[in-house]
C-alpha positions in Angstrom: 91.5 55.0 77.1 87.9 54.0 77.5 88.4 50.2 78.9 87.1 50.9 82.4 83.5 51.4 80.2 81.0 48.1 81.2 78.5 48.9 78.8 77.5 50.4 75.1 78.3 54.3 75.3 75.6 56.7 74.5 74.8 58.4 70.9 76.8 61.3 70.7 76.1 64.9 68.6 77.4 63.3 65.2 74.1 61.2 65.6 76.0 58.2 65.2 74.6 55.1 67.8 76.1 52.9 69.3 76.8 49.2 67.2 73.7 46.2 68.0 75.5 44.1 70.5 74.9 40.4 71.4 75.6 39.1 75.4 78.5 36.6 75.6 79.5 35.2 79.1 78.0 39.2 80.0 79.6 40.9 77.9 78.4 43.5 75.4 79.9 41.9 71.8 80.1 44.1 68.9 81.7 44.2 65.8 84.3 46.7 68.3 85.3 43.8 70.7 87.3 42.3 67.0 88.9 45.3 66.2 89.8 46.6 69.7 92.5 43.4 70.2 93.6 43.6 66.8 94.4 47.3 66.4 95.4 47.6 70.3 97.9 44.8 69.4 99.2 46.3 66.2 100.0 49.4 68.0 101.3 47.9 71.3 103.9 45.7 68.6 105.0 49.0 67.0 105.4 50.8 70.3 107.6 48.3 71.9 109.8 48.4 68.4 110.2 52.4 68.8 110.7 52.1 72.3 113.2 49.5 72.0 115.4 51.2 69.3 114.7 54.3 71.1 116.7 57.7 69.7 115.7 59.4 66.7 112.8 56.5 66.0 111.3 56.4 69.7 111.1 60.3 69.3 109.5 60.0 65.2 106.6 57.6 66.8 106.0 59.6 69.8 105.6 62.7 67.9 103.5 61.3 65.1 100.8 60.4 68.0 101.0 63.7 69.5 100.5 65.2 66.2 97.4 62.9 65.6 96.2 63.6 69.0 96.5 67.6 68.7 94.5 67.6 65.7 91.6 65.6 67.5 92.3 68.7 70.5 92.0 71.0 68.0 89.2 69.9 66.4 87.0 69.4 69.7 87.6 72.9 70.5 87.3 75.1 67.3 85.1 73.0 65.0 85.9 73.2 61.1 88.5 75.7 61.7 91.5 74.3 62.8 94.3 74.0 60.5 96.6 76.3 61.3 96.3 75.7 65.1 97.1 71.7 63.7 100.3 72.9 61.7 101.2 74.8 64.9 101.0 71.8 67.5 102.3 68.8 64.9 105.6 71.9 64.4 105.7 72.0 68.3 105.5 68.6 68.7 107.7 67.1 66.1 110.6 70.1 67.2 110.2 69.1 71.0 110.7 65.5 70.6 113.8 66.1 68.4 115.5 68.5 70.2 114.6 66.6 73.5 116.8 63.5 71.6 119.1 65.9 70.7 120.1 68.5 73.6 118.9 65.9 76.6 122.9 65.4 77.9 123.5 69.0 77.3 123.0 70.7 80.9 122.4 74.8 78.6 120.8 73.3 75.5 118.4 71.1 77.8 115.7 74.0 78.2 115.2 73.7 74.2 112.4 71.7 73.7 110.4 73.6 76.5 110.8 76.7 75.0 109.4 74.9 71.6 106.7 73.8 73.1 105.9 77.4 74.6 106.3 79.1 71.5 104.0 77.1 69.8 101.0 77.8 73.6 101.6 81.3 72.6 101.0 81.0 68.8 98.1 79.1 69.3 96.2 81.8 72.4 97.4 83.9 69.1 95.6 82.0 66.5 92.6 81.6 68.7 92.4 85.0 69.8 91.9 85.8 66.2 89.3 83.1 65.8 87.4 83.4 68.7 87.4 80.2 69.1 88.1 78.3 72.8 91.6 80.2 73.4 92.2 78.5 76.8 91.9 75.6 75.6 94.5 75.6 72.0 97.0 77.4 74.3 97.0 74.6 76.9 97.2 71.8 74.1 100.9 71.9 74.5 100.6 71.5 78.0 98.2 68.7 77.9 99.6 66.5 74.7 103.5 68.8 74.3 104.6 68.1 77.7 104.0 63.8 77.8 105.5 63.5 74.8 108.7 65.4 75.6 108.0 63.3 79.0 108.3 60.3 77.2 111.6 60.8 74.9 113.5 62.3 78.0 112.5 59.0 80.4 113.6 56.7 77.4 116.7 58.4 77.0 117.8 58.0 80.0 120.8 55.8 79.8 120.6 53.4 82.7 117.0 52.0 82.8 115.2 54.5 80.6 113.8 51.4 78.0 112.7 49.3 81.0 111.0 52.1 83.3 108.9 53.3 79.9 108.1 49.7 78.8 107.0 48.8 82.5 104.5 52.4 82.0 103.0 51.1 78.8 102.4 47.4 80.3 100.4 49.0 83.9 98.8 51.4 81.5 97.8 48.5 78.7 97.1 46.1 81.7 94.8 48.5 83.2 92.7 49.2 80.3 92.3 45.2 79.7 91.5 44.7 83.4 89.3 47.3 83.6 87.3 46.3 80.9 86.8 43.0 81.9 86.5 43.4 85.5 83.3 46.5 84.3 81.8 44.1 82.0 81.7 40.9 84.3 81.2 42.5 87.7 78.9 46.2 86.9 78.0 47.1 89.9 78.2 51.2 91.6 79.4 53.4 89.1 82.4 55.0 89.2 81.5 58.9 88.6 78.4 58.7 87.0 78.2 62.4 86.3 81.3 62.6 84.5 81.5 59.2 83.2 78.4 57.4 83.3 80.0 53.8 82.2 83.0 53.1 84.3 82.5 51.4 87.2 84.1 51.3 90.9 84.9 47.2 89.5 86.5 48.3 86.4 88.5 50.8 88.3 89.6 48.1 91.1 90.0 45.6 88.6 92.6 47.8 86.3 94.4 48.7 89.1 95.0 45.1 89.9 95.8 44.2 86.3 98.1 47.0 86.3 100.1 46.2 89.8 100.4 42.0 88.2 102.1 43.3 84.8 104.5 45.4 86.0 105.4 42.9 89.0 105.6 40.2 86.9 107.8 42.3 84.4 109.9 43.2 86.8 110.7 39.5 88.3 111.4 38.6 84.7 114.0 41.3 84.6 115.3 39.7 88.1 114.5 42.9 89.5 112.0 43.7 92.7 108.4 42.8 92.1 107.4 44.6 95.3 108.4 47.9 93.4 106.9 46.4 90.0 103.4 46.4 91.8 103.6 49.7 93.3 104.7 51.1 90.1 102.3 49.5 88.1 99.8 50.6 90.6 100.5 54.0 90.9 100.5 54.5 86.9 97.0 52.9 87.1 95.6 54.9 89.2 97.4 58.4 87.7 96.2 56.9 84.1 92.8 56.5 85.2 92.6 60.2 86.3 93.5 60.4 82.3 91.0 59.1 81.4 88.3 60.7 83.7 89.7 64.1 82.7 89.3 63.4 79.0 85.7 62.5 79.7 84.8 65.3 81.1 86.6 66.6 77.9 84.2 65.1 75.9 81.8 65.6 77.6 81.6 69.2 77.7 81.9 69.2 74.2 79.0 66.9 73.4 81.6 63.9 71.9 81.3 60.0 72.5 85.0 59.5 70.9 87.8 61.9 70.4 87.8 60.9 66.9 87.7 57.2 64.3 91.0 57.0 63.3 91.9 53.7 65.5 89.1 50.9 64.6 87.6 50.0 68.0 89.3 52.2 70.6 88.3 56.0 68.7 90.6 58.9 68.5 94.3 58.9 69.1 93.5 61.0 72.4 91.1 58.1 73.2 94.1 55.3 73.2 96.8 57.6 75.3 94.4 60.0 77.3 96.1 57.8 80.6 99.5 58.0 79.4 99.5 61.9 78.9 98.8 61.9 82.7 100.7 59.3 83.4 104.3 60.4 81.6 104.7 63.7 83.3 104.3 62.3 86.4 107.1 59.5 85.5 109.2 61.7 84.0 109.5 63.8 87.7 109.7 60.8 89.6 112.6 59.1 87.9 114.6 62.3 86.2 113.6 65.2 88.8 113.8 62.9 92.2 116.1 59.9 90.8 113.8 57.3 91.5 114.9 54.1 89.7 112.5 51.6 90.6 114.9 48.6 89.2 117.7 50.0 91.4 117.1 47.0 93.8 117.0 43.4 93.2 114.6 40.6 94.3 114.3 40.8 98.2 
């Protein structure tokens, strides 16, 4: 996600500028600040559907936003050339998150997806090999888009609290990005990394890791449960999806892009939107499955 970014980004290598912005109450308004709410809302509406239903249709929508996402990987790394490595990671993908769904219960089948997923690394080092075209980087697509999304499924399909421990995820990480946005455009000040990310600030950090802590607290005493444990969860996503989205800077950076891609009207790529969540599911996914953390276990103190 890009909202800890206070000001207009730079032009990047398709020679594309950024949009003529007016101030409002210090903020940089463009034609983006309509779109971002109105897309960002869209998808957060359709995410809480899938999430809700879970099964079969949580698994569908995760893997159609890997798929999207891997092609954007793809495409950063190897240029025109990247179909097949595309028709490789969407297989991958869309196979992991249904046997995930699928074999998650059963203790022998459980290792299925995994395997997926490393079939498909190896095709594409394959693939790449033969291209000549950034091998390290296809073969650890899986790991960097695969792995969240089977992250993801298995956490939701967990059958005590799996709906509320993802939903409470996607509110810090949502939270974050709208607190660090307006926290970086109202307070500037020291930048964050400047090296690596130019515009994020040390306020737009703060301030999204705030946000983050007060929406999954406040979720959490809706659902009667410990707000205490709300704030450090929310807090701890925010900070892990913030590392997301420094790493995918320095993504883009290396490879001379401003966005990921234009698919999603004021936020960029796919990869642009989730780039916290894909650090910030693996990370969940150990905490509650591997060490049985359930942060609702307790109620209010």
């Amino acid at each position: 996600m890009s909202g800890l970014s206070n000001t207009a980004p730079v032009q990047d290598r398709t020679g594309s500028g950024p949009r003529p912005a007016r101030k409002f109450l210090g903020f940089d308004v463009t034609l983006d600040w309509l779109m971002r709410p109105l897309f960002g809302f869209g998808l957060a509406a359709i995410a809480i559907a899938a999430t809700w239903y879970g099964g079969f249709w949580f698994a569908l929508f995760i893997a159609v936003g890997g798929a999207a996402a891997a092609r954007e990987w793809h495409r950063m790394f190897a240029g025109s050339d990247y179909f097949w490595l595309t028709v490789v990671s969407v297989a991958g993908i869309a196979a992991a998150a249904g046997t995930e769904v699928l074999f998650l219960s059963n203790a022998r089948l459980a290792v299925v997806p995994w395997l997926v997923l490393a079939l498909a690394a190896i095709l594409h080092l394959l693939l790449s090999t033969r291209r000549n075209a950034g091998t390290f980087w296809h073969g650890v697509s899986m790991l960097y888009i695969g792995v969240p999304v089977v992250s993801l499924v298995a956490i939701r399909e967990q059958p005590a609290n799996g709906v509320w421990e993802l939903l409470a995820l996607f509110f810090a990480v949502w939270a974050t990005d709208t607190g660090a946005l307006i926290a970086g455009n109202l307070l500037r000040g020291p930048k964050l990394w400047p090296a690596l990310s130019p515009n994020k600030t040390w306020s737009g950090a703060i301030g999204g890791a705030i946000a983050g802590a007060l929406a999954t607290a406040i979720l959490f005493l809706i659902l009667q449960s410990n707000p205490w444990h709300g704030a450090l969860l929310g807090l701890c996503a925010s900070v892990i999806g913030q590392l997301g989205d420094l790493f995918e800077s320095f993504l883009k950076r290396r490879v001379g892009r401003k966005n990921s891609g234009s698919l999603i009207p004021g936020h960029g790529g796919v990869l642009d939107r989730i780039d916290s969540m894909l650090f910030v599911a693996p990370v969940a996914a150990f905490a509650f499955l591997a060490l049985n953390i359930d942060p609702f276990a307790l109620g209010v103190s």
